[in-house]
N, C-alpha and C positions, 0 to 999 in steps of 0.2 A: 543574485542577491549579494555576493560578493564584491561587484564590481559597484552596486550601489552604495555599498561601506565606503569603500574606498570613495566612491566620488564627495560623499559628504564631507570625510574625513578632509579632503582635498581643499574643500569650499571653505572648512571651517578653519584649517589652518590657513588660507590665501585671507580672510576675512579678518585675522587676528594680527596678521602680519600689516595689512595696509591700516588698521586702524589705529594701531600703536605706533604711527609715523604722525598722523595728524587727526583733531576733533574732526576738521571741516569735512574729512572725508568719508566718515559715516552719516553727517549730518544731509549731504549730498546723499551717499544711496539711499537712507529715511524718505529724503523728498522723492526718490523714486520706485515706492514701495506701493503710492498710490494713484499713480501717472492712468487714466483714464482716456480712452477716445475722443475728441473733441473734433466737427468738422463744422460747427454753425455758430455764426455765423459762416457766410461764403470768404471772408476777407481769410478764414485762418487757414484752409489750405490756398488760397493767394500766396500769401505770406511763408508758410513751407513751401511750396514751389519757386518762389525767387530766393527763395534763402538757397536753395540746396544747388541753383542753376546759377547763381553768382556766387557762392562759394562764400557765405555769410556768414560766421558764426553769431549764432542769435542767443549763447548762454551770454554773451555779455551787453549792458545799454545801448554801449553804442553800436551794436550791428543791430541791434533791435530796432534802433532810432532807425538807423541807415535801411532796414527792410521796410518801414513802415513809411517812409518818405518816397520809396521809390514807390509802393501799390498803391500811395495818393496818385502816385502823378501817370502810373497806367489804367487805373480806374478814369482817371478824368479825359486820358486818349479814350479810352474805349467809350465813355459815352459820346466823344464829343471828337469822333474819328479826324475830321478834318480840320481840326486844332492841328496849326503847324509852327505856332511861334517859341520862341523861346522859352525852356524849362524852367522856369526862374525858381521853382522848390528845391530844385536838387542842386547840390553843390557842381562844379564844374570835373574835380575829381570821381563826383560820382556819374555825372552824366555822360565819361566818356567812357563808361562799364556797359551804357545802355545803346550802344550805336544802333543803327535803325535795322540793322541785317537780326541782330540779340532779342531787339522790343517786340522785331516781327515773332520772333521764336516763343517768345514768351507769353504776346497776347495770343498765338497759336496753342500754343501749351495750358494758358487758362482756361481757353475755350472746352477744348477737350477735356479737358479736369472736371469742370463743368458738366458735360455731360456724363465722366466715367460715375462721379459721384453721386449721382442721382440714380443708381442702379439701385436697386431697393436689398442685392444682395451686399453688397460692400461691406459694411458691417461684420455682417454672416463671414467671410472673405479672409476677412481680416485676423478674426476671433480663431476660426479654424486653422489657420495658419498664413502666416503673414506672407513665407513665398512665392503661395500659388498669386494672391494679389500683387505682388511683386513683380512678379513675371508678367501679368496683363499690365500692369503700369510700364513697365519695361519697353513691352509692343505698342502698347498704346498713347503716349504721352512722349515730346523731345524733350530729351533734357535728363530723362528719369532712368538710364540704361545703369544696367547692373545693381554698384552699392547704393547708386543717387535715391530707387527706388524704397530701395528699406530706410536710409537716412529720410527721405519725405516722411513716410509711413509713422518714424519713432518723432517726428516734430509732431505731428499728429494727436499724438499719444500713443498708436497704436502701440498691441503687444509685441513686437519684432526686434529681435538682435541686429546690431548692422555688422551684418558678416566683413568685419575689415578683414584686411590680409594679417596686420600683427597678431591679433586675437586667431583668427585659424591658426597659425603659423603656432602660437601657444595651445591649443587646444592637441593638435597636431604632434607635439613634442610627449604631450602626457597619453598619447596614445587612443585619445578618444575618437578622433577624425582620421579617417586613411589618408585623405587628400588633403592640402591646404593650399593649393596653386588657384588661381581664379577658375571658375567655370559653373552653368548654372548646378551641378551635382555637390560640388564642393558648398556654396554659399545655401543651398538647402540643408545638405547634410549639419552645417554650424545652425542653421534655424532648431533643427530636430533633435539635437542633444542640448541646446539651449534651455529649450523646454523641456525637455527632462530633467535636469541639473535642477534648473529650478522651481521643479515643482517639487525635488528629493528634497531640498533644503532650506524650502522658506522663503524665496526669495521671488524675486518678481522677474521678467524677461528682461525688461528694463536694467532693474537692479543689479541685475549677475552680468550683463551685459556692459556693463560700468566698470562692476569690479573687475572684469576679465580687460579691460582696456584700459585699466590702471597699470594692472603687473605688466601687460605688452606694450604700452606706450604708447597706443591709437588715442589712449585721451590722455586731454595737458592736465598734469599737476607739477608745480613749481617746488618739486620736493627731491634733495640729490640722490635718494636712493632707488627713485622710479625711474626708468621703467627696471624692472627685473630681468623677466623674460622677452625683451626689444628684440630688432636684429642682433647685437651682438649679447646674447645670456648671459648674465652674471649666478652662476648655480651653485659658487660659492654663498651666497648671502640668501639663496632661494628656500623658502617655505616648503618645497613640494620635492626635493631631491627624491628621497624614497619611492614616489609612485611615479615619476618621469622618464619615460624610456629614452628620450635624447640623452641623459644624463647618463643611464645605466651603458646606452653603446658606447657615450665617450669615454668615461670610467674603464670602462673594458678593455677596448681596445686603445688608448692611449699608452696602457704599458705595455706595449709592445712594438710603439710607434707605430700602428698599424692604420694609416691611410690612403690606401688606393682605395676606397671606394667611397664616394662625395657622401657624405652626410645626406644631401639634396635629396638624392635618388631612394635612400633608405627608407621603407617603412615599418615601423613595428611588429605588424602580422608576421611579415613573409620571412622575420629571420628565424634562425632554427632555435635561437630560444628561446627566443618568446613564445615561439610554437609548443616546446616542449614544456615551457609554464603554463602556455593556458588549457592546451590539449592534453598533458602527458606524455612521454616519452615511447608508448607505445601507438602514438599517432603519427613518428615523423618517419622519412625513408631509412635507407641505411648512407643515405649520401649526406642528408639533414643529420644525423649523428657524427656519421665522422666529419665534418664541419665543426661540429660543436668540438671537438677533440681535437682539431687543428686551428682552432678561435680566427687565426689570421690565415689569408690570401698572399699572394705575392703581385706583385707589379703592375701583371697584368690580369690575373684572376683572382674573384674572391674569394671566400675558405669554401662555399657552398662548389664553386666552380669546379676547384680545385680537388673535392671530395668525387664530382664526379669525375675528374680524370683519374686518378686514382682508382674509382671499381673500374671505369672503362679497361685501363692498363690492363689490371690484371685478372679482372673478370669478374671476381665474387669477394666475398669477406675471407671465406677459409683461405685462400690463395693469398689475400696480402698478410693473416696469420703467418702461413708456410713462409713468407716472402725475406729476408733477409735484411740487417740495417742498410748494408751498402743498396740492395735491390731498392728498398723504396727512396732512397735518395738518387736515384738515377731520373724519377719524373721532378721537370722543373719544376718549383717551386717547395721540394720539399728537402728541409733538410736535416742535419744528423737529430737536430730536439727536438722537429717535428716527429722525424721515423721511429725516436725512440719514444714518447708521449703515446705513437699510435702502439707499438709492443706491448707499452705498461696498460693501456686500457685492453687490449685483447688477454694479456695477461690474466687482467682481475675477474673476467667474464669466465676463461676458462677455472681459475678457483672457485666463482660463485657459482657454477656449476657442480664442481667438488665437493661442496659445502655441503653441509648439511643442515638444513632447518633446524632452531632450534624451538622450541614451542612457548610461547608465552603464557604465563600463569595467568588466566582470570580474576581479576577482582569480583569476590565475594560479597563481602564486606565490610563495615567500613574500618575494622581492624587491621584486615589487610592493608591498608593504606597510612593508616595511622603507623605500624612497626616496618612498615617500608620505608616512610617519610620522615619519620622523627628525626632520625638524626641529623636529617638536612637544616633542621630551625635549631638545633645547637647552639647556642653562647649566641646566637643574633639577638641583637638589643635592638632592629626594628620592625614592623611587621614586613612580612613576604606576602607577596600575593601567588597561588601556584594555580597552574588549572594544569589537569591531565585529560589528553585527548583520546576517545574510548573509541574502540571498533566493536561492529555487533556483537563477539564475545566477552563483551565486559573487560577488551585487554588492550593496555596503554598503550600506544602507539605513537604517543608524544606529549612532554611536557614542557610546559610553558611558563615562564616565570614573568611574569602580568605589570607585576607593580610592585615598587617597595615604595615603605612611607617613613613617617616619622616613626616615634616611641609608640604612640596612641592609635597612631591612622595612616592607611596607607589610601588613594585616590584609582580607586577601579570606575570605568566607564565602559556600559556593557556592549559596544560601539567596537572599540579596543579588544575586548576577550573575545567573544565572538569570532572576530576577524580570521582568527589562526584556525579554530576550528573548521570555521566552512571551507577553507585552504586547503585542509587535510580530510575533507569531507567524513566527520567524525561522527559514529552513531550516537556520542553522549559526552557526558564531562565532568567532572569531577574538581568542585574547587577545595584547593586547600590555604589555610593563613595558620602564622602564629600569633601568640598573644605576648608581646617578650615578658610580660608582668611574671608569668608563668599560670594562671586563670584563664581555663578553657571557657569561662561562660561567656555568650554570648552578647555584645552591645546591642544597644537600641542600630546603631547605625548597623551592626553586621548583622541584623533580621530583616533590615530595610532593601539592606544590598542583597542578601541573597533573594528577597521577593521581585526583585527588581530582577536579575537573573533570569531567576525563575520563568519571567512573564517574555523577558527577550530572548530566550530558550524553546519556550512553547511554540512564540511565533516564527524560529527561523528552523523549526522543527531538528533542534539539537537540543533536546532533555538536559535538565540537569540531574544527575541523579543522585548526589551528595555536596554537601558543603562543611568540610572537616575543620576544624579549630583547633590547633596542638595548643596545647599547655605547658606546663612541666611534669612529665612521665602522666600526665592524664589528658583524654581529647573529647572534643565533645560534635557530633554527628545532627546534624538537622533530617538526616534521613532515619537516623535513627529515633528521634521523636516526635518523627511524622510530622515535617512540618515544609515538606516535600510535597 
């Protein structure tokens, strides 16, 4: 559920970004919002078949003109086979595209077309997923291997992404795709999160298909700030830093100049943080930890490497405790702020064992919250937006400051609130705002928003179970007049 937020969230800031550079580029994904199957007449997969086998672009006239000139003049070989005189339709630049080894290929490739299309499933084929058809036009047809196949398919109309290399390669970087190298597992996998993306978001295979080959530079637009995410990233000027793991490893590890291991090779699963983000820290080894605690590797190992030489060395964790600073700088690659970083974290483990729990008080009521919270909307002259994140005892376990707005209004989206909750996988929540006027009553817009809450709560089964309004030394509870 979470990873769903996030992908919207994703789409809808990539969407906000490329449309605020130019009209024409919304007006383009509009037109492919209703892109439909189209295979009859027989002339229109003719015409995608040479287009995709001479390398045509047919969004513009003249490669339209130029596809429609050459299947005059192979329709009229094909009826009239032993026609061997001069092409006199086709320009002479264009008729030395068609040498006779190519037109063999091509009137071979008709044929076959021909009969694939006549299959009474194709359709079916197509609708169900555009790779499995991909793959019989792949085996079945010259011309059509790998991306040529899905590019045919989207002149079509069909519903299929054309799995480029720059769009996986973007996909890839946000962590959606493990692979992005060619191969037939990678060019499915981009088909099947395709269609999820855009089925989360509104958008058509087509459509999102577009926009994702805007920000990676598979498709032309004559605009200086595109491509974004190209071969070379610009993640300075990027929409999507926040939820991008390419970004989060460069970030990381750039201060520390930490490059011995290729970006290339890296994928987002297998490092230990990501691991520890998605899984919990009580998912990873004791080698995947101390990695994490050593961030970098050295020259020739990475920190993962490096962590298992280290237990190897010395056998277990209590033992590199016991171990001394000089002692752990004696294995290469570690040294004196390495040894001492791993001390301070063994350190903190042996206190938090010493420690002692201290017990969090329950919220009861919604007093409780109110003389806890007050003072926090003090002398603020705009609204706050607060949400606190509950465990099944009714006890905080996190608060989040949501939104601030103007005098009158602050901008909650329950898209946004949500998010941190299901993070923290919280039994409940508790919103709190001020009113700076110092008037706890509630607006038309703050009964609208908490209903609205209310309903996006229900469905991602985190309750809300108050919506508190401070005043000036008075507050006013929606749970307390039952409107919860």
């Amino acid at each position: 559920m979470e990873s769903d937020l996030i992908i919207i969230d994703c789409i809808e800031k990539l969407r906000g970004y490329l449309f605020s550079l130019a009209p024409s580029l919304e007006k383009k994904r509009e037109s492919l919002l209703s892109c439909r199957l189209v295979i009859e007449p027989p002339e229109r997969f003719w015409e995608a078949y040479v287009a995709v086998f001479l390398q045509i672009d047919t969004d513009t006239a003249a490669g339209r003109r130029k596809v429609h000139r050459i299947i005059t003049q192979i329709k009229s070989e094909m009826e009239n086979p032993k026609s061997t005189g001069e092409i006199r339709e086709l320009p002479e630049k264009e008729y030395n595209q068609l040498l006779s080894e190519r037109k063999a290929r091509i009137h071979n490739g008709i044929k076959k077309l021909g009969t694939f299309m006549k299959r009474g499933d194709f359709g079916r084929d197509v609708e169900g997923g555009g790779w499995a058809c991909a793959a019989q036009l792949d085996k079945t047809i010259p011309g059509l291997g790998g991306i040529k196949a899905y590019r045919f398919l989207r002149l079509l109309g069909a519903p299929v992404a054309v799995p480029e290399s720059p769009k996986r390669t973007l996909l890839f970087r946000l962590g959606w795709i493990k692979e992005h190298r060619s191969g037939s597992e990678s060019l499915k996998s981009y088909q099947d999160i395709c269609f999820k993306v855009a089925r989360l978001c509104g958008e058509t295979v087509h459509s999102l298909d577009y926009l994702l080959g805007l920000f990676s530079g598979s498709e032309r637009a004559n605009l200086p700030a595109l491509p974004v995410c190209g071969k070379k990233p610009f993640c300075e000027k990027c929409a999507l830093p926040n939820y991008c793991e390419y970004y989060r490893f460069l970030k990381e590890e750039r201060q520390d100049l930490a490059k011995h291991v290729p970006i290339v090779s890296w994928l987002p699963g297998d490092q230990p943080r990501e691991c520890l983000e998605r899984l919990g820290a009580a998912s990873l080894s004791d080698a995947q930890l101390l990695a994490i605690i050593l961030r970098t590797g050295s020259t020739a190992l990475s920190a993962l490497d490096l962590a298992n030489t280290l237990l190897h060395e010395f056998g277990a964790l209590r033992a590199i405790e016991e171990a001394s600073i000089n002692e752990l700088c004696r294995i290469r690659g570690i040294g004196r702020v390495k040894a001492i970083e791993i001390k301070a974290a063994v350190e903190l483990g042996k206190r938090f064992i010493r420690e002692k729990k201290v017990q969090r008080k329950g919220i009861e009521e919604s007093q409780d919250v109110f003389h806890t919270y007050r003072l926090r909307f003090t002398g603020l002259n705009q609204e706050t937006f607060l949400m606190l994140i509950l465990n099944s005892r009714n006890q905080v376990m996190k608060e989040v400051e949501v939104s601030k707005g103007s005098l009158n209004s602050c901008t909650v989206h329950p898209r946004e609130v949500f998010k941190e909750a299901i993070r923290e996988s919280g039994s409940g929540v508790i919103f709190i705002h001020n009113h700076p006027s110092g008037d706890s009553s509630p607006s038309r817009a703050d009964i609208m928003l908490t209903e609205r809450l209310k309903k996006s709560g229900e469905i991602l089964g985190i309750p809300v179970l108050d919506h508190i309004i401070v005043g000036e030394d008075v507050y006013y509870s929606f749970a307390d007049e039952e409107l919860l």
